[in-house]
VOZADO-657579 format. One record per residue: residue in three letters; x, y, z of N, C-alpha, C, O in turn. Coordinates in steps of 0.05 Angstrom, whole numbers, plus 5000, padded with zeros to 4 digits. Each point is the difference from the previous one (the first is absolute). Layout:
! VOZADO-657579
ALAXYZXYZXYZXYZ
...
END
This chain:
! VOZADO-657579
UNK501749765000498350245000501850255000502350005006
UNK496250224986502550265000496950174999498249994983
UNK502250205045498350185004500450254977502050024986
UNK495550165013500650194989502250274997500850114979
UNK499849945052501750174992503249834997501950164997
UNK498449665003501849884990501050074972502050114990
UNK495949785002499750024965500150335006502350075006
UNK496650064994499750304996503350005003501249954979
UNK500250085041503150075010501149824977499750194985
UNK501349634999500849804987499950134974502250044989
UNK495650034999498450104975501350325001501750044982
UNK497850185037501650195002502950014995501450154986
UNK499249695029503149974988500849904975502449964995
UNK495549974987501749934985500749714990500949944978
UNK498549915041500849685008499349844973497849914994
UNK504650064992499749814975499849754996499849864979
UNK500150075049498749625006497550035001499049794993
UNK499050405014497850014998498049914977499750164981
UNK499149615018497949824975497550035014499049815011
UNK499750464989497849935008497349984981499150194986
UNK499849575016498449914984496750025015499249895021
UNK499450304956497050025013498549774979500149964976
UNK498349895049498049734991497250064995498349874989
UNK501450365023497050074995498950044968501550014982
UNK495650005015498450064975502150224975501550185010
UNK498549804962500750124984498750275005501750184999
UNK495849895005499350244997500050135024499750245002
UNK500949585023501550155030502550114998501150185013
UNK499649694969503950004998499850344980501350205006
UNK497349784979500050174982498450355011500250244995
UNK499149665014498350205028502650155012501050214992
UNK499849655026502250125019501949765002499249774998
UNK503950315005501349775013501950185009500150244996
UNK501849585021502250065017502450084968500149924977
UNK501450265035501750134971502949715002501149875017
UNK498950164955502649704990498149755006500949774998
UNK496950275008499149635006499449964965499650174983
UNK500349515015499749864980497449845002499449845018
UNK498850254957497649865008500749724994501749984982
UNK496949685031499349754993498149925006499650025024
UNK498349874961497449955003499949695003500049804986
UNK500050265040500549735019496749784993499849765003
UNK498150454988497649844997500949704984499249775002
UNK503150374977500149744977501849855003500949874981
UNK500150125045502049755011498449855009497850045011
UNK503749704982500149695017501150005017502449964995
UNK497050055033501849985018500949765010501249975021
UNK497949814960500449694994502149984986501749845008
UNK498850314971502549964979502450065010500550145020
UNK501249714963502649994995501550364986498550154987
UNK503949915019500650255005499750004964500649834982
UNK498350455017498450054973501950084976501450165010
UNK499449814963502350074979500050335009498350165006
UNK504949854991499750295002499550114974500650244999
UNK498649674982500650164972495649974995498950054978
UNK499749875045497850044998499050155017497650015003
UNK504450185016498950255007500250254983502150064989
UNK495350105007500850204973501150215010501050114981
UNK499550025039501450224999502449955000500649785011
UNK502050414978501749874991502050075027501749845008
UNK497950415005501450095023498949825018501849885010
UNK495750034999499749835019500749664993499849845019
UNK500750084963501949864988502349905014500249815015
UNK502050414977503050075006499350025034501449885016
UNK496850244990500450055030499749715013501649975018
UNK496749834978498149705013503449934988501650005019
UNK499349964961502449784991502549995025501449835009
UNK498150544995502650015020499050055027501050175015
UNK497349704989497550025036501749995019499750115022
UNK503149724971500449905021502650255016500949965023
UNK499650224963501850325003496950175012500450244995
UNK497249735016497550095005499050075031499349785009
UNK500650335002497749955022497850094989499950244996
UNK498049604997497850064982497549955027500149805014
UNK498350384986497950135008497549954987499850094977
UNK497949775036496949904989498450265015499950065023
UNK499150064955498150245010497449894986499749964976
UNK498149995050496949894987497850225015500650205012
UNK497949734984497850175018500350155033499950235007
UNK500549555006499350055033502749795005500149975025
UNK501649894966501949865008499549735023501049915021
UNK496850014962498849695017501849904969501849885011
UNK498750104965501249734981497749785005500249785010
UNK497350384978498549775007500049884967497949914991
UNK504450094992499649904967502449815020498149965014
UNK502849984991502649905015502049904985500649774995
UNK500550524994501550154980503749845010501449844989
UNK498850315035501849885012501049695000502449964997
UNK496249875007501349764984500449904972501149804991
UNK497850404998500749934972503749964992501650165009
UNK499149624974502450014993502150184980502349984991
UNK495050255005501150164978502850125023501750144990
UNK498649805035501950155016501449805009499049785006
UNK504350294997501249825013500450015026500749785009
UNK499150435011499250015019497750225007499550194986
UNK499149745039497350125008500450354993501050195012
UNK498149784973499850344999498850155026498749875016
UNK501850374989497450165028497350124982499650094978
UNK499049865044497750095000500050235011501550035020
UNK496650234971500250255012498150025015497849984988
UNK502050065034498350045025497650204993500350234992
UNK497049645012497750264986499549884975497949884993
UNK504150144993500749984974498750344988499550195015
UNK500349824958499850154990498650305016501050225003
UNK496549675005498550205018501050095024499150215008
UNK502449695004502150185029501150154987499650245002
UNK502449624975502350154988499350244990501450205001
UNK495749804986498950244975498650195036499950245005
UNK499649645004498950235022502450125022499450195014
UNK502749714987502450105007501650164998500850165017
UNK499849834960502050074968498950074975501249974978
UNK496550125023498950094973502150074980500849854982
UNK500250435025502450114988501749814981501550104983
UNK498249595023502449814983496849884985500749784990
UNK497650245007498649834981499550154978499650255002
UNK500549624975500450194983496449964995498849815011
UNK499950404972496949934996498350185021497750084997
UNK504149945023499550135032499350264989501250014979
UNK497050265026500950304997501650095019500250245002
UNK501249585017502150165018501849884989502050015014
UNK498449844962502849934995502750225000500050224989
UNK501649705022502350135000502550014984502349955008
UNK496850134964502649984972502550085013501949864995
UNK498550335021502750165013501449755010502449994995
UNK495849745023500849855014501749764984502149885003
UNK495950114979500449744981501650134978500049864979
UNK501250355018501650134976503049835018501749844991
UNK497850325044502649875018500949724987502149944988
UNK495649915019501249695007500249964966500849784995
UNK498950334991500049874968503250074992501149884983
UNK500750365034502050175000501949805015502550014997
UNK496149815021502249755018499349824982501949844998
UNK496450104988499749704995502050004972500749804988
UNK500050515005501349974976503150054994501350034979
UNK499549985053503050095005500849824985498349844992
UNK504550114999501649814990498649874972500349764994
UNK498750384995497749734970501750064983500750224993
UNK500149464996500850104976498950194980497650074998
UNK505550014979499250224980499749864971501849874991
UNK495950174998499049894970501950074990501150215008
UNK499649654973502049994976498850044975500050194984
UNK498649495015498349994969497249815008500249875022
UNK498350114969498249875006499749725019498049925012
UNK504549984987500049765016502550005016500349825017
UNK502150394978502850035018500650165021500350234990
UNK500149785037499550115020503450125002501749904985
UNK499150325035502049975002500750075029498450175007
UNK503049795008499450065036503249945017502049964986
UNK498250035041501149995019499849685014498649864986
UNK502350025034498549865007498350075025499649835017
UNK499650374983497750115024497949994988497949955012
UNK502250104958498149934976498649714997497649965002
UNK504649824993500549835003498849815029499549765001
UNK500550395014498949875030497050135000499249875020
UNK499150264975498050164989497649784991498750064980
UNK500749725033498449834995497150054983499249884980
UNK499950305033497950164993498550184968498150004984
UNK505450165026500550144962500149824979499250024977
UNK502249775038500949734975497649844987499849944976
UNK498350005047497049964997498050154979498649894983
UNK501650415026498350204985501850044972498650134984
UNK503249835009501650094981500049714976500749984976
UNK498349855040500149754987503249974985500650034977
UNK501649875051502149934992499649745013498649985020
UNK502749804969500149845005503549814996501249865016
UNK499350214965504049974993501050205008498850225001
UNK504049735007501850155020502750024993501449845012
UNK499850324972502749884995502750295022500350254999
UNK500949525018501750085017503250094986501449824990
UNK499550435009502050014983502050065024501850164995
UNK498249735029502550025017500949755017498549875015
UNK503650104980500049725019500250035027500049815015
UNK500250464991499949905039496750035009499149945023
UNK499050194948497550175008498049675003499949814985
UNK498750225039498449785008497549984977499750204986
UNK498449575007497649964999498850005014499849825017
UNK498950344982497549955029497849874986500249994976
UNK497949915032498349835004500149724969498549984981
UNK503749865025500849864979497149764993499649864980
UNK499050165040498049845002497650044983498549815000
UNK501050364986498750205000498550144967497850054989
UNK505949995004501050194969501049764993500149785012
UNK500950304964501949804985504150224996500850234993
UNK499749675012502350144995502549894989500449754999
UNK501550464992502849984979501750175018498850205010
UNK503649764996501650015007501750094986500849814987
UNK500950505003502349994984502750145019500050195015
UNK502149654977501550125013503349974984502049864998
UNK495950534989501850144975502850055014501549824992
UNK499450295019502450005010502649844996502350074995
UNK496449625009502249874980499949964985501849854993
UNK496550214990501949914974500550154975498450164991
UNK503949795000501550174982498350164975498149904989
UNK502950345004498950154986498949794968498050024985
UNK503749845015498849864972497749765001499049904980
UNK500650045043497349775011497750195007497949895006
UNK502150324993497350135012498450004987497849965012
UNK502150084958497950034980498149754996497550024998
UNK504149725001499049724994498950015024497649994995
UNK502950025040499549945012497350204997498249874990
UNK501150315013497350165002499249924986497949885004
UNK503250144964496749834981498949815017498050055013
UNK503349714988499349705003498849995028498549825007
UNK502450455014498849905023498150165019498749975021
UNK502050234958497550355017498050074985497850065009
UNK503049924966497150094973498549745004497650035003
UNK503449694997498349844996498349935027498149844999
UNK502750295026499149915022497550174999497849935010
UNK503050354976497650215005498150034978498250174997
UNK502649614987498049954971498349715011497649964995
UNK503649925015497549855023499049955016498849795005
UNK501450475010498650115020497650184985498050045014
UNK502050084962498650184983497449804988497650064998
UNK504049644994498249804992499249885017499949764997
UNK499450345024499249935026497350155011498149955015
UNK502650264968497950265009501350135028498450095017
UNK505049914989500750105024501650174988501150014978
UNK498750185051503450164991501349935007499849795011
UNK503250404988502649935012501050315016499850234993
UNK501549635030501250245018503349944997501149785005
UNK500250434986502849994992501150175034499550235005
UNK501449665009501150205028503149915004500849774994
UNK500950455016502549885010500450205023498750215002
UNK503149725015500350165033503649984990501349844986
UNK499750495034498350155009499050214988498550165012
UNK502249874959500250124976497949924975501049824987
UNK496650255003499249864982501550094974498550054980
UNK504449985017501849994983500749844974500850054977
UNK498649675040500749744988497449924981499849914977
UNK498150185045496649964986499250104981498349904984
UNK503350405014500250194977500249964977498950114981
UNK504049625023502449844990498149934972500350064977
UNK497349765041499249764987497650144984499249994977
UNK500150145042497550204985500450134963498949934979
UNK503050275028501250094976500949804986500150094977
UNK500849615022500649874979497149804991499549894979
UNK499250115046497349884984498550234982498649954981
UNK502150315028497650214985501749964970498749954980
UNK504850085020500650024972499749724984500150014976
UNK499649835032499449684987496650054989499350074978
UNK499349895041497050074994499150224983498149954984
UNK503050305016499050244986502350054977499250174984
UNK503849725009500850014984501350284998500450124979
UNK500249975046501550265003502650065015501149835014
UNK499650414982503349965009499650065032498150025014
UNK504749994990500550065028498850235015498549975019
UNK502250264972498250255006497449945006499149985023
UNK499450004952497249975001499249835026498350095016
UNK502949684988500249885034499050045018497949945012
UNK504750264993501150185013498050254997500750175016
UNK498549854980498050304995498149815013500849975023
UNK497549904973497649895006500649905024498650095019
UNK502849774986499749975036501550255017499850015024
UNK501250134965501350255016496650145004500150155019
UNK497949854971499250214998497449785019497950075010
UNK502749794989497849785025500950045031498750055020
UNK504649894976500950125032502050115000501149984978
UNK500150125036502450235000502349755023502450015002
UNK495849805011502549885009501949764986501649835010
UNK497650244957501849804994502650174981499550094977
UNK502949935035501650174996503349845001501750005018
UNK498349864954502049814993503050045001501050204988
UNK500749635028502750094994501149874977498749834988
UNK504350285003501049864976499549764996499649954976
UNK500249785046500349744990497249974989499749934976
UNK498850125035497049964990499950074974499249824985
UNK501850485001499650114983501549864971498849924980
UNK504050085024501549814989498149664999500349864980
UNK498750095032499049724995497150004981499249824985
UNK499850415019497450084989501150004968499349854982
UNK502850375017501550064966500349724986499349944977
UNK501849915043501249714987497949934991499350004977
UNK499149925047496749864987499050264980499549854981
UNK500150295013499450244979501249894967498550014980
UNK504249915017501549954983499449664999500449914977
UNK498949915039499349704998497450104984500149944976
UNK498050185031498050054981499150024976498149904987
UNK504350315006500250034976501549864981499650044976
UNK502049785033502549754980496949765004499849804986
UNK498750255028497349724997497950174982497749904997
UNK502650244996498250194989496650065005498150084986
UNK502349835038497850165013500050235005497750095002
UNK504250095002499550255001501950174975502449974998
UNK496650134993501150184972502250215015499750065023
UNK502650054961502450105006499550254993501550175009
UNK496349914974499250284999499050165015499750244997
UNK499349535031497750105028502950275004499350235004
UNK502949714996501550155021500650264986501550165011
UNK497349914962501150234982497150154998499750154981
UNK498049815037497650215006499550055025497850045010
UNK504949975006499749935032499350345003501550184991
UNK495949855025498850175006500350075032498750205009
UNK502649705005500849965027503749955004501349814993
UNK499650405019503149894997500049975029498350135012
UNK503249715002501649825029502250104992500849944977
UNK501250285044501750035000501449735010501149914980
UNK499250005031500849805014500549764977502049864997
UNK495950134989499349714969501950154984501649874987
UNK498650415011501350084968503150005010502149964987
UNK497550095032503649985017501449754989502249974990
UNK494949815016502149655001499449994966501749894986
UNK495750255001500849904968501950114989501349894982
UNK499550445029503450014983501849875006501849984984
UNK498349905038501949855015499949724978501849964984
UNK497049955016500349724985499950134971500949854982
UNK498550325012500450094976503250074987500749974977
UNK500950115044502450065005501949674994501549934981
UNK497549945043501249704998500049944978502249944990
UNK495650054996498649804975502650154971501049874980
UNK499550445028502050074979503149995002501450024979
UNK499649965045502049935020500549684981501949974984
UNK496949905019499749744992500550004973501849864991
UNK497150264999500049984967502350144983500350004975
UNK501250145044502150164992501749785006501249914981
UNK499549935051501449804997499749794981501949864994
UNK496750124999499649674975500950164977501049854984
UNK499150465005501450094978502249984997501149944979
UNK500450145049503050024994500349655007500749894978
UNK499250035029499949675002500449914973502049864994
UNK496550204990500149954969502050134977499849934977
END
């Protein structure tokens, strides 16, 4: 059981374990409810059956949320809080969910201010907790590529509403959290040499996040303590997928967050993969002669190898 001002104190803060699920009538629910609850119309359970497919619940956020119940303290909000549907044993849960004391009617005569439907609802209040529930969420990339921290990453909730479900870790000391849960990839770019990186991301980051896409999931790209590395991977999935140079990248996620702010190795490894692109001819060698965005930092290392590349060719002349 979990009294009302419980939930009230819990819900104010913010509390992203919070699953609270109202059982009452569709057109009660739709009337008034407690703010973030998820309606389930407990009328059309079996409370005889076997735990139900998740891919035959239709909402798609309450979905992602029941798959990962068990990251939950999930909350049964019904009428007067007797559970006389006797909701609570159902196996849609792996452990007993609480029941809210009153249930709906203490809570709505208590706390108006949090039901939404209420005329004392309180938007100022629920602007708050919408402002905690969204600290740390990952940042959209492209339709299905996330890009984050791992505070992002530990964000059970955002991962839920954001419909991420693949996880690719680009640090090797940076943990997985909830491995139980996501599906996750592990890269750990650091070792290996500038000429393995390209093969290794095709074969093991595009394809991980091209079936997670045929999945109908996204993917969250995060690395700690820097999303540097995430940047890494980001910018070489955007130039593989969209068929553009480094800049262009680089422009598009610079302009998503300001904390991804690459040093030379990154940048240098990005060029390499930039130039693997183009010898596979996926990416055309003309992208770099309408560059509408200059990187001091990128044009630094392309004269720089530009320099080598003639350095070189002067030696193989007199050589001859």
């Amino acid at each position: 059981m979990i009294s009302p001002p419980d939930l009230h104190t819990r819900l104010c803060q913010g509390d992203r374990k919070l699953l609270i699920l109202d059982v009452r009538s569709p057109e009660k629910f739709d009337r008034s409810r407690i703010y973030t609850s998820l309606h389930i119309d407990a009328t059309g359970i079996n409370l005889n059956s076997e735990f139900p497919k998740i891919s035959d619940i239709p909402s798609n956020i309450f979905r992602n949320m029941v798959a990962h119940r068990s990251v939950y303290d999930i909350v049964i909000v019904d009428d007067d809080g007797s559970d006389s549907l006797g909701i609570l044993k159902h196996q849609l849960f792996r452990s007993k969910p609480l029941l809210l004391v009153g249930g709906f009617q203490m809570y709505n005569a208590l706390y108006s201010s949090l039901c939404e439907g209420d005329s004392s609802f309180d938007s100022f209040l629920a602007a708050k907790i919408d402002k905690e529930l969204k600290k740390n969420q990952p940042l959209k990339v492209t339709d299905n590529v996330f890009i984050g921290d791992l505070a992002s990453a530990e964000n059970f909730r955002a991962l839920d509403l954001l419909g991420i479900e693949y996880m690719v870790n680009v640090n090797k000391e940076t943990p997985c959290p909830y491995k139980q849960e996501y599906i996750y990839i592990s890269l750990h770019l650091e070792e290996l040499p500038f000429e393995d990186l390209s093969n290794y991301f095709d074969r093991k980051v595009i394809s991980f996040i091209d079936k997670g896409e045929e999945n109908n999931k996204n993917t969250l790209i995060y690395s700690e303590p820097t999303i540097n590395n995430a940047g890494m991977c980001v910018c070489a999935y955007l130039m593989f997928k969209r068929a553009i140079c480094l800049e262009e990248a680089y422009l598009t996620l610079s302009n998503i967050t300001r904390a991804f702010s690459p040093n030379m190795v990154v940048l240098n490894r990005l060029l390499d993969y930039e130039d693997y692109l183009i010898k596979k001819g996926i990416l055309s060698s003309e992208v770099r002669l309408n560059i509408k965005f200059v990187n001091e930092e990128i044009q630094f290392l392309r004269n720089k190898q530009k320099d080598a590349l003639s350095n070189s060719i002067m030696e193989e002349e007199d050589l001859c």
